[in-house]
N, C-alpha and C positions, 0 to 999 in steps of 0.2 A: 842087596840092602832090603828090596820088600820081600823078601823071603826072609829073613832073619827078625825082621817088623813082627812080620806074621806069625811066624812058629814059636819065636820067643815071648814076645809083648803079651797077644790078646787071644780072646777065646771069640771064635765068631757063632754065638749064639744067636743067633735072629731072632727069635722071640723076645729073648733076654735085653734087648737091644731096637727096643724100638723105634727110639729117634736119630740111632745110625751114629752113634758117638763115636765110636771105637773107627769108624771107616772117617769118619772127618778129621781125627788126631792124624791118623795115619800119611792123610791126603793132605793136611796141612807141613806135614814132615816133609813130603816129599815135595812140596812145592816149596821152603825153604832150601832144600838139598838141591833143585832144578840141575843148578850150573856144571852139575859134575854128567850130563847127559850133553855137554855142548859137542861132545866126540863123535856123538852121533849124526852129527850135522855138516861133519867136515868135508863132504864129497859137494856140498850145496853153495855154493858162493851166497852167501846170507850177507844182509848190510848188519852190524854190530849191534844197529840199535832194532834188531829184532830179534835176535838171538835169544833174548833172554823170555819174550815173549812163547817163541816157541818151545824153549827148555819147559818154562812152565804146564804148556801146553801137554808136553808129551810126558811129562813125569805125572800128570792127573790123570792121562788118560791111560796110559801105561800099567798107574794103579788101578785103573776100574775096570779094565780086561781083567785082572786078575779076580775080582769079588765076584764069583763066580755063583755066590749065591744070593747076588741080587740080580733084578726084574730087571728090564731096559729102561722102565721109566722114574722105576726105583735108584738107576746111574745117573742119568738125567738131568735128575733133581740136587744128589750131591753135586754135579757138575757147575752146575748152576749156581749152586749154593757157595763154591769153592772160587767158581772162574770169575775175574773182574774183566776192566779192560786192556789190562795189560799182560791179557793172555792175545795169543794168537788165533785162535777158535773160541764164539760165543754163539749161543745160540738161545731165542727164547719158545724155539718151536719145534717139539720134540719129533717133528717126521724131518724135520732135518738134520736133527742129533741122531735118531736111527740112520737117516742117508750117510752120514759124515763117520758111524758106526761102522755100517757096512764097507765101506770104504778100506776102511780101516783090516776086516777081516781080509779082505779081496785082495790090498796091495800093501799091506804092511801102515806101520805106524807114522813114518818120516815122509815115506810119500805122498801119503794121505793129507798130513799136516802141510808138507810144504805144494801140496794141489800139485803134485808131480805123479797122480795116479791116473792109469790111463783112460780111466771114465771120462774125469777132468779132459784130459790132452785128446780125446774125439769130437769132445762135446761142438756140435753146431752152434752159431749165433741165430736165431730167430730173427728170419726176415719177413718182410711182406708178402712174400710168394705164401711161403709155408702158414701163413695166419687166413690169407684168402684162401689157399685148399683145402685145408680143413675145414674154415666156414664153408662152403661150397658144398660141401661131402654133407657135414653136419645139417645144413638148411634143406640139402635140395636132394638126401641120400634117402628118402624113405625111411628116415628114423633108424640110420645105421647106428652100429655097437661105435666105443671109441676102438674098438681093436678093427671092426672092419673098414671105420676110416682111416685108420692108419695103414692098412694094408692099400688101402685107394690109393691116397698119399704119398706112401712112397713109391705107388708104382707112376705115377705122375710126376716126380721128381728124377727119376730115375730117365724118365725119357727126356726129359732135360739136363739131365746127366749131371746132379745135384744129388748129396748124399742122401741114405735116406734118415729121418728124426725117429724118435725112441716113443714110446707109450705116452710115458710122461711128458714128455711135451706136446700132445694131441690134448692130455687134461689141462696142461696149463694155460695154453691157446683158449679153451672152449671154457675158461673160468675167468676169463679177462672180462671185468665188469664194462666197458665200455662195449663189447660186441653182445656180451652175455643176452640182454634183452630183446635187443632185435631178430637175432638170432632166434632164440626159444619163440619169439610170435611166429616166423615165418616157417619153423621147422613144425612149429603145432596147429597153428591154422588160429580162424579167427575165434570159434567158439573158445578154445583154451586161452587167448587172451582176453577175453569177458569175462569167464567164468575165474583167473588164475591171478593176473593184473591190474582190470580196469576199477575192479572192486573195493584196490586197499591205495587204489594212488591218492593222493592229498588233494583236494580241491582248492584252485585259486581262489580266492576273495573277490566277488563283485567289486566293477568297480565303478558302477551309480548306480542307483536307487532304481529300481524296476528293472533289471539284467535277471537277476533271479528271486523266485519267490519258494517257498516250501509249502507244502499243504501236508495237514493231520487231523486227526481225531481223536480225543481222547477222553475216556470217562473221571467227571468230574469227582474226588473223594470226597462229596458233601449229600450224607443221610437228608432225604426231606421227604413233607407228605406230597400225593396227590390225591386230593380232597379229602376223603374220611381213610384214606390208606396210607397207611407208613412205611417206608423202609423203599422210596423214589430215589433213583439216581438218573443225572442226567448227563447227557455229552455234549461236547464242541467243540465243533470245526474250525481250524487258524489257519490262516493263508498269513507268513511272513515275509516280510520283506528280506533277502539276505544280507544287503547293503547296509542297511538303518539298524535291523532287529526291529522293527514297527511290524505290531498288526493291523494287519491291511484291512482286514475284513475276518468278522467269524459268524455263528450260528450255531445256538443251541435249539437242542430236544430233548426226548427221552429218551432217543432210541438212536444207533448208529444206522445209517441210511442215505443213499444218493441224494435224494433232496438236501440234506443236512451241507453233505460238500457243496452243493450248486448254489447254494443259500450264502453261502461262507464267500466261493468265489465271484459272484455276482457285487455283493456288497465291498467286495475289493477292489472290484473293476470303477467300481463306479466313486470308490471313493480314493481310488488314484486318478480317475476320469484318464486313462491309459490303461494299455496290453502291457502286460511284463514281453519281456523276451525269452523265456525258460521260467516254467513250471516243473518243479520235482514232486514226484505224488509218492505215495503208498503203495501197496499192492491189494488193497480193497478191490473185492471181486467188481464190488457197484459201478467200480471203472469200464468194466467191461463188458455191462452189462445193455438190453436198450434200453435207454431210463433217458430223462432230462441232462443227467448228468453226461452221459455220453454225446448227446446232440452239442453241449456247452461246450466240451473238451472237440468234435468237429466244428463248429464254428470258430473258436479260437485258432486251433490248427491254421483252416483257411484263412484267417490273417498274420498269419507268420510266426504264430508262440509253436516256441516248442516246448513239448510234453515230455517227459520222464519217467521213468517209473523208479522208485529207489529196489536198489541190487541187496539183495539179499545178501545178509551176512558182512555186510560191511556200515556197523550203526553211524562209523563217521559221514554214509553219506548224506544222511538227514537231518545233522547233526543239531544244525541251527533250528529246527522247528522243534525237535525232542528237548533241546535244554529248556526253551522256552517252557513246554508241556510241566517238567518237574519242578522248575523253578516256581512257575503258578500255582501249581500242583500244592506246591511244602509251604511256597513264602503269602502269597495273597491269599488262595480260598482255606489256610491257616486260617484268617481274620473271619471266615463265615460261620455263625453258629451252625454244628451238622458235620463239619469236619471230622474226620475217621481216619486221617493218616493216609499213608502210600494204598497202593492197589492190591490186592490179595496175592497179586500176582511178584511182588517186590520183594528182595532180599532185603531190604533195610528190617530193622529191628522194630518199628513198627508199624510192618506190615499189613495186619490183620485188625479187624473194627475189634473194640473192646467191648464184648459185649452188653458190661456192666453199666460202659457211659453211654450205652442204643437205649439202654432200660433208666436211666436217669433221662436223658433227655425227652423220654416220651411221658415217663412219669410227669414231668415237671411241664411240659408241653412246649419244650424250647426247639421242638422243628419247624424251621421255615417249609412254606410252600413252595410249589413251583414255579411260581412268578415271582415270589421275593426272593428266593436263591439264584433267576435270571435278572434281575435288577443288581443285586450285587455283585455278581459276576462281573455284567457289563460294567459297573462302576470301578470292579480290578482293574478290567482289559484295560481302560481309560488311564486311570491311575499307572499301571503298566508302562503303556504308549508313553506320558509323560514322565515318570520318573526312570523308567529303567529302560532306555532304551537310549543310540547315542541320535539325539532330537538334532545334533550341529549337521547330521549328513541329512536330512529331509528339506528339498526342495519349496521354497515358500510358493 
């Protein structure tokens, strides 16, 4: 019948033929035809109400051994596109449609279908033996291949006189997401889980007010003078609360500098009149430097705070003190005359100072100094604290 389909019906032009019509007529033929393939089945004690299951089955697949000039994933797809669930074989994962393919070459069409192939009829059950030897090999093998823990493997099964298991199953063991992680730290050691892990995992939420704080710097986007000179920009340091979102304390200057952070943090300390218990910093060199700041960050230490340094490359872990930064950044010092937009350094669209309005504000002499651009700041920061922060977690 699919030889007469074929030769007589349709011209298989692939080009001609891009959405594969001619092979879905074909395949829809032959799965109304099924029933007349139940002959094939008669050596297999099948319950009735599968039969028709499997006909389907094997009259689709039967036709797509033959379309000899399509891809395997170009099968696949018609497969997929043809089989419901009242076929006997589905798949939506095309390395098990190639596995169930191969099969198919290796021991014929009906055996395959009815899992009477002898891949099937070897196959081991996966026990606890076989999932600890392999972990074993994998953690503790010097970074063996999977093919030399398999040869490990079975020869350790074997003296326990235990068959031995196939490639494939060393990958499937070592892809099991509950061992998966453990495994990779102790197989790679601890710098690979800092550098691989510890960077992208999600941070709990505080859970009171002083557990953790965040510390920044960052340049203020507001044009001002300092005294007969134009074109001042200044920064400041925020020490946040992580619990509240309250600024605990901050400190502006001209310039980014250790004093600047020790100013920030001082004013925190004292105006929580308590130690946080975790500090997350930057990677500012002035951390590391001898300066006041470093004396503040050992004294602290010595009463219990721990320090942090934020992990490069992973922005969520500072996350709480950065949003802060842009938030202020776009929403409050928006309201100070001198505002210029994001940082030079920013993708947003407006990026970059507009020249035209540097040259209108100084024409017109609408730049603030630097003590009135520090006056309105602190009146954000304030404004800030009280409206945009949640005020219900702060401690009276």
């Amino acid at each position: 019948m699919i030889e007469n389909l074929k030769s007589n019906k349709f011209d298989y032009d692939k080009e001609n033929n891009s959405l594969y019509q001619r092979e879905m007529v074909l395949l829809n033929i032959a799965v109304d035809n099924s029933e007349m393939f139940i002959v094939e089945f008669r050596e297999y004690k099948i319950p009735k109400n599968k039969i028709s299951p499997y006909c389907k089955t094997y009259a689709t697949l039967k036709l797509l051994i033959q379309f000899e000039h399509l891809k395997i994933h170009e099968k696949y797809n018609l497969y997929n596109a043809i089989s419901d669930s009242e076929f006997s074989f589905q798949s939506n994962n095309i390395d098990y449609f190639y596995a169930k393919y191969a099969d198919i070459v290796a021991f014929g069409l009906v055996r395959s279908i009815t899992h009477k192939g002898v891949s099937n009829k070897n196959a081991n059950k996966i026990t606890k033996t076989h999932e600890d030897l392999v972990g074993h090999f994998y953690r503790h093998g010097n970074k063996l291949s999977r093919t030399d823990i398999l040869q490990k493997v079975d020869t350790a099964l074997k003296l326990k006189n235990l068959q031995p298991i196939s490639l494939s199953t060393v990958k499937r063991i070592l892809l099991n997401n509950d061992n998966k992680n453990l495994d990779d730290m102790v197989r790679n050691g601890e710098t690979w889980m800092k550098n691989t892990i510890l960077p992208f995992l999600i941070r709990s939420e505080p859970e009171n007010s002083g557990d953790h704080y965040q510390i920044d710097a960052t340049k203020l986007q507001i044009y001002c003078k300092e005294g007969s000179r134009e074109g001042a920009f200044l920064w400041i340091a925020v020490v946040i609360d992580g619990y509240s979102r309250q600024i605990m304390g901050f400190a502006i200057a001209d310039k980014e500098t250790p004093d600047l952070y020790a100013k920030a943090l001082k004013s925190a300390f004292l105006r929580a009149n308590w130690l946080p218990a975790e500090i997350l910093r930057d990677n500012y060199l002035g951390y590391t430097r001898d300066n006041e700041l470093c004396d503040l960050i050992q004294q602290t230490e010595n009463l219990g705070v721990i320090w942090r340094a934020h992990k490069v490359g992973n922005p969520r872990d500072k996350g709480i003190v950065e949003s802060f930064n842009h938030i202020f950044n776009t929403v409050f010092c928006k309201q100070i005359s001198g505002y210029i937009g994001e940082g030079i350094k920013s993708k947003n669209i407006n990026a970059r100072p507009n020249p035209e309005m540097l040259t209108f504000m100084k024409k017109n002499k609408l730049l603030l100094n630097i003590d009135e651009v520090i006056l309105r700041v602190t009146a954000s920061i304030h404004k800030y604290n009280r409206d945009g922060t949640q005020n219900e977690k702060i401690p009276l």
